[in-house]
C-alpha positions in Angstrom: 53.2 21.8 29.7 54.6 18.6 28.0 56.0 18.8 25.0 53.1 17.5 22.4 55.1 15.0 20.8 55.1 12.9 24.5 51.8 14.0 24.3 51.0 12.0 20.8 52.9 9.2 22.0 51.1 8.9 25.2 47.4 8.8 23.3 49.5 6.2 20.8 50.2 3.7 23.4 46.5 4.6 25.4 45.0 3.5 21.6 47.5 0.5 21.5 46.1 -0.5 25.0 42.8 -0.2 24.0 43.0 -1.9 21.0 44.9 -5.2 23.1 41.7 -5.2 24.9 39.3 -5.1 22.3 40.9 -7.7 20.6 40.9 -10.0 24.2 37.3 -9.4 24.7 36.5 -10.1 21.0 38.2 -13.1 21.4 36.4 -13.5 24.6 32.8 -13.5 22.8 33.9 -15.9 20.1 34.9 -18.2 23.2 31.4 -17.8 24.5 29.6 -18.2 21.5 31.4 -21.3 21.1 30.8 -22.8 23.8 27.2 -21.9 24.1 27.4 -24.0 20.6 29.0 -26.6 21.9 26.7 -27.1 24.7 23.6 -26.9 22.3 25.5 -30.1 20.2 26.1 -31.9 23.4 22.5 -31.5 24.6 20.9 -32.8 21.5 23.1 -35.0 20.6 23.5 -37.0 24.2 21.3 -36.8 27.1 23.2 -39.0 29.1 26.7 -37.3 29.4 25.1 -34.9 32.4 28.8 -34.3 34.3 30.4 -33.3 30.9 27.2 -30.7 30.4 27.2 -29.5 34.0 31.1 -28.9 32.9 30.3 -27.0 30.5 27.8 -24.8 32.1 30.3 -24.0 35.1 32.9 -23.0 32.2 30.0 -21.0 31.0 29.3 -19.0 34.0 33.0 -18.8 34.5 33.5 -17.2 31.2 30.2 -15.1 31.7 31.9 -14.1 35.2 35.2 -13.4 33.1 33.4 -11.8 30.6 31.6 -9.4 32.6 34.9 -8.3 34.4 36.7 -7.6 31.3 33.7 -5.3 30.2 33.9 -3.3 33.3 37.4 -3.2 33.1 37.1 -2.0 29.5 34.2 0.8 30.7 36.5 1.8 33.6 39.8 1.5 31.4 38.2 3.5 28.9 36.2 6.2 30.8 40.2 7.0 32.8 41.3 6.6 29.4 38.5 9.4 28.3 39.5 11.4 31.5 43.2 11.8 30.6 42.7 11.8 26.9 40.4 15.0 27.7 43.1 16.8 30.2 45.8 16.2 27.1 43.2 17.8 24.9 43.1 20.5 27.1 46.7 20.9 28.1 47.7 20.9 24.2 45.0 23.5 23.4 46.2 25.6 26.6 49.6 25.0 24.8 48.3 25.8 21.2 47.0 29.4 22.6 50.3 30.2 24.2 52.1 29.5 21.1 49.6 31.6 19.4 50.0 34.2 22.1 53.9 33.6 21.7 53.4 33.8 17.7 51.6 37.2 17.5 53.9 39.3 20.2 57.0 38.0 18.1 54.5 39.5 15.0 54.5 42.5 16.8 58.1 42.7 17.8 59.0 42.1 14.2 57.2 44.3 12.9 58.5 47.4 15.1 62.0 46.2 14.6 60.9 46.0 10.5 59.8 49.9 11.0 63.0 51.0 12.8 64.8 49.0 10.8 63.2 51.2 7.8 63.7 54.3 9.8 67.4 53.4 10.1 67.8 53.1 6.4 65.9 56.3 5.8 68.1 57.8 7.9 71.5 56.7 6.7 70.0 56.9 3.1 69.7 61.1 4.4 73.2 61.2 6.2 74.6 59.9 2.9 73.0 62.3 0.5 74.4 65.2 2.9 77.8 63.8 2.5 77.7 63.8 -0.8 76.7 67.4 -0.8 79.0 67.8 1.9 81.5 66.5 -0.7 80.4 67.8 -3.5 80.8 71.6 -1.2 84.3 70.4 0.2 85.2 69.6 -3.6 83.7 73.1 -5.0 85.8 74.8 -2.0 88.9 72.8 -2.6 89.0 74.1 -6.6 88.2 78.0 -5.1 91.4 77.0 -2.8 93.8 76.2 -5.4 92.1 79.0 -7.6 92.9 81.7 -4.9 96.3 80.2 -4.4 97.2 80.8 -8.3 96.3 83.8 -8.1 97.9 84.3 -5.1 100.9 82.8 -6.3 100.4 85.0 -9.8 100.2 88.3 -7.7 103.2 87.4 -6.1 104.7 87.3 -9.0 103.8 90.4 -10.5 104.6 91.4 -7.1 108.1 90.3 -7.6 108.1 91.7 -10.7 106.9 95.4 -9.6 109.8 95.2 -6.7 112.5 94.8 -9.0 111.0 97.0 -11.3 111.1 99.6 -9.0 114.6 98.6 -7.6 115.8 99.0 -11.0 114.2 102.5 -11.4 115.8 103.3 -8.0 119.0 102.5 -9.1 118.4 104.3 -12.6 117.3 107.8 -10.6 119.9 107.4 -7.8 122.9 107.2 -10.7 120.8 110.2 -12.8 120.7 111.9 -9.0 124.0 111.3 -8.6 125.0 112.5 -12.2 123.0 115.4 -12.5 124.6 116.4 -8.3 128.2 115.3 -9.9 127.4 118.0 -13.2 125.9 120.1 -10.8 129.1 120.1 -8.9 131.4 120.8 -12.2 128.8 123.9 -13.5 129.6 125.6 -10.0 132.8 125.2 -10.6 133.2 126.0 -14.0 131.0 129.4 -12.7 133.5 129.8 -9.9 136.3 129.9 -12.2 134.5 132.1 -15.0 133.8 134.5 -12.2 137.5 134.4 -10.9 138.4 135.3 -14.7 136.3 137.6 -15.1 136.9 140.0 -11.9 140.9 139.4 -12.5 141.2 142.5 -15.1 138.9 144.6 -13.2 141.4 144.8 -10.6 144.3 145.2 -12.9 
């Protein structure tokens, strides 16, 4: 289809055209009429100047003849005139129902792409209320963290603590073991030499 700008442009210059003619056969008539006056002036005014009216009346005729053809080639300008004015007509309303068409599928496509483009927001709208529970969790887990790792870190200590604790009551009973064994050691003896006293006078 042509674009409808060349279109208005072509039915411009089609109404220029027939406007140039209008104007020629207008002109045309006032010609004639005239004339015809003319002729009417010379015939009662002067009888007697017959070549001069004879003249006139073949002008006349001429202009009749003339006139004539440019009224059918106004009636046959126009009617083609009519004919391709009507198949523009049609052509741009053809055109004007494809832009229509054209118009209401990109309505449609804009509104589907307007619903997934909704979707798509409700969607990332849910993704980013789950990370921020997500976060929120992570955050909650990351303070149990650091609170099991004090008291981690705090049983170690008192783990520490206990161990040398115990290493120093380990020490404490090995020197009272090894004490009491070393007093053990000088009560034997001490009996072993009361005995050894004691049996001496017997034998004397």
């Amino acid at each position: 289809a042509l674009p409808i700008s060349q279109l208005e442009e072509e039915l411009e210059e089609e109404q220029s055209n027939m406007e140039n003619m209008s104007d020629r056969f207008r002109k045309a008539v006032q010609q004639t009429e005239q004339l015809n006056n003319e002729l009417a002036t010379e015939r009662s005014t002067s009888q007697k100047n017959e070549s001069a009216r004879q003249q006139l009346e073949r002008q006349n005729k001429e202009l009749k003849s003339k006139l004539q053809e440019m009224e059918g080639t106004v009636k046959s300008k126009f009617k083609s005139t009519v004919s391709a004015l009507e198949v523009k007509i049609a052509q741009l309303e053809e055109q004007l129902e494809q832009e229509a068409r054209d118009k209401q599928t990109a309505t449609k496509t804009l509104r589907q792409k307007d619903k997934k483009l909704k979707e798509a927001l409700l969607q990332v709208e849910d993704e980013r209320k789950q990370a921020e529970q997500y976060k929120e969790q992570s955050e909650k887990s990351n303070s149990r963290v650091k609170q099991l790792k004090r008291q981690l870190e705090e049983a170690e200590e008192e783990s520490q603590r206990m161990n040398a604790s115990r290493r120093k009551l380990q020490r404490e009973l090995d020197e009272a073991t090894e004490s009491n064994e070393a007093m053990g050691r000088e009560v034997t003896a001490l009996k072993n030499k009361l005995r050894g006293t004691q049996e001496a006078p017997q034998n004397d």
